[in-house]
ROSE-4610 file (N, C-alpha, C; in Angstrom, 1 decimal, always signed):
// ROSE-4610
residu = [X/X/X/X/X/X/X/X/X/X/X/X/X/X/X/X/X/X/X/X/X/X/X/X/X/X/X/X/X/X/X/X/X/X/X/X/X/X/X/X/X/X/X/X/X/X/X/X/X/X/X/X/X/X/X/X/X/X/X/X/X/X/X/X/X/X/X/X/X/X/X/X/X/X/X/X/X/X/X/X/X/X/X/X/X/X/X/X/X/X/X/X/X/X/X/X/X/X/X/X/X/X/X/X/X/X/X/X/X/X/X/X/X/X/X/X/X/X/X/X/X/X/X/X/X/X/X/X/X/X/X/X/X/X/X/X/X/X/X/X/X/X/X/X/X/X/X/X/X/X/X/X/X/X/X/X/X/X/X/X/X/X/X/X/X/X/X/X/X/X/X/X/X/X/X/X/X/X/X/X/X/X/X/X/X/X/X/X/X/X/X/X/X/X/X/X/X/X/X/X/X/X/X/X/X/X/X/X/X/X/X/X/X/X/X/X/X/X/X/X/X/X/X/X/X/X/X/X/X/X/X/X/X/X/X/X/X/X/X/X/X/X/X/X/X/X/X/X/X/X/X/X/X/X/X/X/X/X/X/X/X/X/X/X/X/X/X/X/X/X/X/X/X/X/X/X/X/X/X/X/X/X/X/X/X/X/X/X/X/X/X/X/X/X/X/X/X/X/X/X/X/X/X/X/X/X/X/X/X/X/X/X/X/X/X/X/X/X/X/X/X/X/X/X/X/X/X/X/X/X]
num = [1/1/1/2/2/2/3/3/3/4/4/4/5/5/5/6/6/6/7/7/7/8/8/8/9/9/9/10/10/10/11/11/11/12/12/12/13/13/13/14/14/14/15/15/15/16/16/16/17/17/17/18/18/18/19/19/19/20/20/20/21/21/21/22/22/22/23/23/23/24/24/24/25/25/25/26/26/26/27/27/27/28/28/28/29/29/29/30/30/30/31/31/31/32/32/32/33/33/33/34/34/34/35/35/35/36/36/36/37/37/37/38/38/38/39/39/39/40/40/40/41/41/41/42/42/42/43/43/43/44/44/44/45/45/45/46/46/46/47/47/47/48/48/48/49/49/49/50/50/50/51/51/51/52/52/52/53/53/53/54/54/54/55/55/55/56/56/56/57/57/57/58/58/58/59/59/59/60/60/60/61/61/61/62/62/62/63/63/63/64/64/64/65/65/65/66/66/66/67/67/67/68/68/68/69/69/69/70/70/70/71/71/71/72/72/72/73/73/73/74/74/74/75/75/75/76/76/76/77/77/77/78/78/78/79/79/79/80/80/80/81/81/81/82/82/82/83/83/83/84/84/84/85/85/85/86/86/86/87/87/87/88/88/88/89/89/89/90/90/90/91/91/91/92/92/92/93/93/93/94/94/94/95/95/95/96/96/96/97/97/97/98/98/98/99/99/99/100/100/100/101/101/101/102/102/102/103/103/103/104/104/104/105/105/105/106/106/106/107/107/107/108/108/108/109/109/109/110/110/110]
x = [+130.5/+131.4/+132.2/+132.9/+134.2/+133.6/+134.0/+133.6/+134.5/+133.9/+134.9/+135.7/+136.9/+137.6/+137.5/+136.5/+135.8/+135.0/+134.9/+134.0/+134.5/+133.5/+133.5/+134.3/+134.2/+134.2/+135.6/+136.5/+137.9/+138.9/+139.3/+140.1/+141.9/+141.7/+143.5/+144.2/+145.1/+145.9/+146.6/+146.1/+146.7/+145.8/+144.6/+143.6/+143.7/+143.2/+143.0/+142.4/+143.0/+142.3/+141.8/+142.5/+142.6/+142.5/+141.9/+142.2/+143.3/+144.0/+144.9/+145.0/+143.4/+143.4/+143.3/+143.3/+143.3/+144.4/+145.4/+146.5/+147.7/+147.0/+147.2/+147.2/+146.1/+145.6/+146.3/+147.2/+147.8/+148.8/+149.9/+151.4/+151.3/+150.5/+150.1/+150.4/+149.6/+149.3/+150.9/+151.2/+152.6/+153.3/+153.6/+154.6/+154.6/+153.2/+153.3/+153.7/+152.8/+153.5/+154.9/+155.9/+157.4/+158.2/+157.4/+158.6/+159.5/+159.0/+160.3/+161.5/+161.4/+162.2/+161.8/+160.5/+159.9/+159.4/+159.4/+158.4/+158.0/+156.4/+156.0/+156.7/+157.7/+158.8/+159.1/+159.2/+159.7/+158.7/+157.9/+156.9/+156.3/+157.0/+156.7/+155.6/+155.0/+154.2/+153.8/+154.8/+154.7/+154.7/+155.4/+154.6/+153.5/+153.2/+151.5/+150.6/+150.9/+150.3/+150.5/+151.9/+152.1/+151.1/+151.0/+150.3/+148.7/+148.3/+147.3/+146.2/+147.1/+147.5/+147.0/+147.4/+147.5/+146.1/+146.2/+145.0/+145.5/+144.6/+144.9/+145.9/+145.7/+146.4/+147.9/+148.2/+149.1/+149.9/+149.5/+149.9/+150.3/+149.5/+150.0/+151.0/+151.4/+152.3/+153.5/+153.6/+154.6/+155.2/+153.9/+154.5/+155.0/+154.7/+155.5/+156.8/+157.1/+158.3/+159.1/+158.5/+159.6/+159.7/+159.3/+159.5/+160.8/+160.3/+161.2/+162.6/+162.4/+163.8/+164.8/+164.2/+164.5/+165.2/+164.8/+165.5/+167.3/+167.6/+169.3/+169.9/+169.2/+169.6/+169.8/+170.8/+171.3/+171.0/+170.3/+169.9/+169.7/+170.5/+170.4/+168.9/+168.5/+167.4/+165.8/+165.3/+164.7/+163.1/+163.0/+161.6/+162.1/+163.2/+163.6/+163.7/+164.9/+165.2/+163.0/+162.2/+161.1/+159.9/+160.2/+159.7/+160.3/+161.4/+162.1/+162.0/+161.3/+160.9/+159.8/+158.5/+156.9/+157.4/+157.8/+157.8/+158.4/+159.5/+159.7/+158.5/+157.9/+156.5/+155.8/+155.4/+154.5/+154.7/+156.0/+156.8/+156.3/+156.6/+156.5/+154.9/+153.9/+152.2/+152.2/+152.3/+152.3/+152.0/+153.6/+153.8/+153.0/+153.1/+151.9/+151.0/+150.0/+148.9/+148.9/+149.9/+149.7/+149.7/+151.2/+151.2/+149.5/+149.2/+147.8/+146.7/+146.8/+145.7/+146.2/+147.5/+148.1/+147.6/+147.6/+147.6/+145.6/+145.1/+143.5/+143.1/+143.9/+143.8/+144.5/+145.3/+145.9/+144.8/+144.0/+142.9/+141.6/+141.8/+140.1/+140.6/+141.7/+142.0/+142.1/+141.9/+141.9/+140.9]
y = [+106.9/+106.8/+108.1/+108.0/+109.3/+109.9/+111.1/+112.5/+112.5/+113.1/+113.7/+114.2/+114.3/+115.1/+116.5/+116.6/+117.9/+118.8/+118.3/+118.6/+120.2/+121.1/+122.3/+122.3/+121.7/+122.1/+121.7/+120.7/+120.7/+121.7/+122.8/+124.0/+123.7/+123.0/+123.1/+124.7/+124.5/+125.7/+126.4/+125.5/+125.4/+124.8/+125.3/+125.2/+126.0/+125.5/+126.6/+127.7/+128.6/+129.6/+130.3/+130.2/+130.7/+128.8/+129.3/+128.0/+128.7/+127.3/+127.4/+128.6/+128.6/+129.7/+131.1/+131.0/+132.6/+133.1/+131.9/+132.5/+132.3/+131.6/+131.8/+133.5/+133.9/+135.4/+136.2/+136.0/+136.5/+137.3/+135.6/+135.7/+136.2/+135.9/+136.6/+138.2/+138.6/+139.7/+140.8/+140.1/+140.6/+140.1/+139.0/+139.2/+140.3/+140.9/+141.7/+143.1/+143.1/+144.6/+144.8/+143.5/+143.5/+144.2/+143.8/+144.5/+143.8/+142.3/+141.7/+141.7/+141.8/+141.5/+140.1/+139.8/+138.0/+137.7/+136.5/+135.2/+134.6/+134.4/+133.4/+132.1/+131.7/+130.6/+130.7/+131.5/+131.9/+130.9/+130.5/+129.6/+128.8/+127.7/+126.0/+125.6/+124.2/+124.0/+124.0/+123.8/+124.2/+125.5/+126.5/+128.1/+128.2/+127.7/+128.2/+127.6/+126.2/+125.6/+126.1/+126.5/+127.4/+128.6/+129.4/+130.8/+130.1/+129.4/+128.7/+128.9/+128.9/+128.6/+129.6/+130.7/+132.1/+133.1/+134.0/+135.0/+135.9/+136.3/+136.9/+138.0/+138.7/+140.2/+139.9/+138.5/+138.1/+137.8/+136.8/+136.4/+137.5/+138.8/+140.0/+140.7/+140.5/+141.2/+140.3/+139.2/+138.4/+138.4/+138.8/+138.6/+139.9/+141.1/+142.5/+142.5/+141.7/+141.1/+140.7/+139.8/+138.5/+139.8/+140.9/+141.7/+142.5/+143.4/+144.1/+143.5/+142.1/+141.6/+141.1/+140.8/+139.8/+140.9/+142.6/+142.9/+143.3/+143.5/+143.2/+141.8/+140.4/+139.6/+138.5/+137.9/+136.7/+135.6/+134.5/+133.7/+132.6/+131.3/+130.2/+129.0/+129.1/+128.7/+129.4/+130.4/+131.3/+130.5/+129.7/+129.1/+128.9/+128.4/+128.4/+129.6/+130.7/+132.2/+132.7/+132.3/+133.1/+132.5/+131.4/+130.3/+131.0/+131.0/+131.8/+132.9/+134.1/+135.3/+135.2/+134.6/+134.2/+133.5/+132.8/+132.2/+133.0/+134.0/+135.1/+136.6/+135.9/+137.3/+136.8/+135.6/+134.9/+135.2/+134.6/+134.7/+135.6/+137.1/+138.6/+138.6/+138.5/+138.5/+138.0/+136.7/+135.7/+136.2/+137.6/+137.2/+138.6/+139.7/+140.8/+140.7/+140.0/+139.1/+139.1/+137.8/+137.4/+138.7/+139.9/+141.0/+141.6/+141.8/+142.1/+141.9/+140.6/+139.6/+139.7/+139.5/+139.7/+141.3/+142.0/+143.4/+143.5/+143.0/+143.3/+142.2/+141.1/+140.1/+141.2/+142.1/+142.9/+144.0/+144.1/+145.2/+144.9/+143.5/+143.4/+143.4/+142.9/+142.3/+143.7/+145.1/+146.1/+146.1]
z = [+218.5/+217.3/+217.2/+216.2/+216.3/+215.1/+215.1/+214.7/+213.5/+211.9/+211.2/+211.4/+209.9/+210.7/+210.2/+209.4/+208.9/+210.1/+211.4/+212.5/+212.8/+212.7/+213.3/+214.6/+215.1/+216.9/+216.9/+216.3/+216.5/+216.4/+217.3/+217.2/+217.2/+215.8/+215.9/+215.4/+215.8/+215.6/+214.6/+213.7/+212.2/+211.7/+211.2/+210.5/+209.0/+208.1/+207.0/+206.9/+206.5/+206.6/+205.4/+204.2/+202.9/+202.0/+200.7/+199.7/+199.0/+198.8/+197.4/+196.3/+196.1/+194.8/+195.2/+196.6/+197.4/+197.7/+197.9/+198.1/+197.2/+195.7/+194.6/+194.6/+194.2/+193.7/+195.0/+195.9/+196.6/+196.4/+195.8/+195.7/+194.2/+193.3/+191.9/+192.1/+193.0/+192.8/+193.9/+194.8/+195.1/+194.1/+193.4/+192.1/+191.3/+191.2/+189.5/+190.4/+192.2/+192.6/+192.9/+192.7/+193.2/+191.9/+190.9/+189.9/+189.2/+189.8/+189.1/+190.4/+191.3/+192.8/+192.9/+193.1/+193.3/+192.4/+191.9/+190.9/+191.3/+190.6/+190.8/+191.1/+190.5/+191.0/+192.7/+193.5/+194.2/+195.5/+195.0/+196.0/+195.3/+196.0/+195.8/+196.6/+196.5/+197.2/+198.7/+199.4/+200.6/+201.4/+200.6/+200.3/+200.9/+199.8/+199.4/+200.4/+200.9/+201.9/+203.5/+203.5/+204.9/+204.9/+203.7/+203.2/+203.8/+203.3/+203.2/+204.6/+206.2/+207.4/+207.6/+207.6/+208.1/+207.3/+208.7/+208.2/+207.1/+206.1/+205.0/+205.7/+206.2/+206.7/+206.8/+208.1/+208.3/+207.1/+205.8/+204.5/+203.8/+203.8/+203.0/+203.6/+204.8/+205.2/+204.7/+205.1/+205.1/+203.5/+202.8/+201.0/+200.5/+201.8/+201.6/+201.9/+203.3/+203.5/+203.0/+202.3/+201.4/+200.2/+199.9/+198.8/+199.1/+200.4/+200.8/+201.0/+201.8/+202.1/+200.4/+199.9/+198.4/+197.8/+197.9/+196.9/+196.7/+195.4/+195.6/+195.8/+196.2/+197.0/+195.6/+196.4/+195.6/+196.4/+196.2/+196.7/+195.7/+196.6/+195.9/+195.6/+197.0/+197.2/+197.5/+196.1/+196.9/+197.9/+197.1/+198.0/+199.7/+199.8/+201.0/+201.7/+201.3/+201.4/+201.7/+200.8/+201.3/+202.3/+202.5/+203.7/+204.8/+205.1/+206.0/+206.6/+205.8/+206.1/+206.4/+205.8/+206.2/+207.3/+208.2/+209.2/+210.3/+209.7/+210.7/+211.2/+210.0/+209.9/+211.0/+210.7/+211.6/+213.1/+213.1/+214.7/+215.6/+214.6/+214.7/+215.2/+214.2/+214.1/+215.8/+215.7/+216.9/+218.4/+218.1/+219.9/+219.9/+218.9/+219.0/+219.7/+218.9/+219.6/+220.6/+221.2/+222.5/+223.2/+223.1/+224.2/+224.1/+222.4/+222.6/+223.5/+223.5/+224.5/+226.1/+226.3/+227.7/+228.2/+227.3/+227.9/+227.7/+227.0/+227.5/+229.0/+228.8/+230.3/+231.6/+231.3/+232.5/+232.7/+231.8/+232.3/+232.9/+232.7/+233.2/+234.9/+234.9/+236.6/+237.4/+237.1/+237.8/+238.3]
């Protein structure tokens, strides 16, 4: 028979990593450190569900980001405008990593 799809052993790549209310108490808490730069408004549901994806570290960076980049800024669409910066964080996180991992795979082969 077939396996939940709750099953430990399925390694998708985009797994959750954080709940809702974690990364609730996330974007909460980079709103109150922005100053009034981001709102809570500032992340719609899909936000929070991309946020959701990612390792906490990764998420707090990306919500320093969307701080630092936002401010001064006039933006029509900011859920969009901060989707856009978390996805460039990610990018960034991503290929780190990989050089990370590429460069400990280049040392064992000596």
């Amino acid at each position: 028979g077939g396996g939940s799809k709750d099953d430990k052993t399925s390694k998708s790549k985009w797994s959750r990593k954080m709940s809702d209310d974690q990364v609730e108490t996330l974007v909460r808490n980079a709103v109150s450190e922005s100053k009034g730069v981001i709102k809570r408004d500032d992340f719609d549901a899909k936000n929070i569900s991309f946020l959701s994806l990612l390792d906490r570290k990764v998420a707090e960076t990306a919500l320093k980001e969307v701080i630092k980049r936002s401010k001064n800024q006039k933006v029509r669409n900011r859920q969009a405008y901060c989707m856009g910066i978390i996805i460039r964080v990610v990018k960034k996180e991503t290929e780190k990593t990989q050089k990370e991992k590429a460069g400990i795979e280049e040392d064992d082969k000596e």
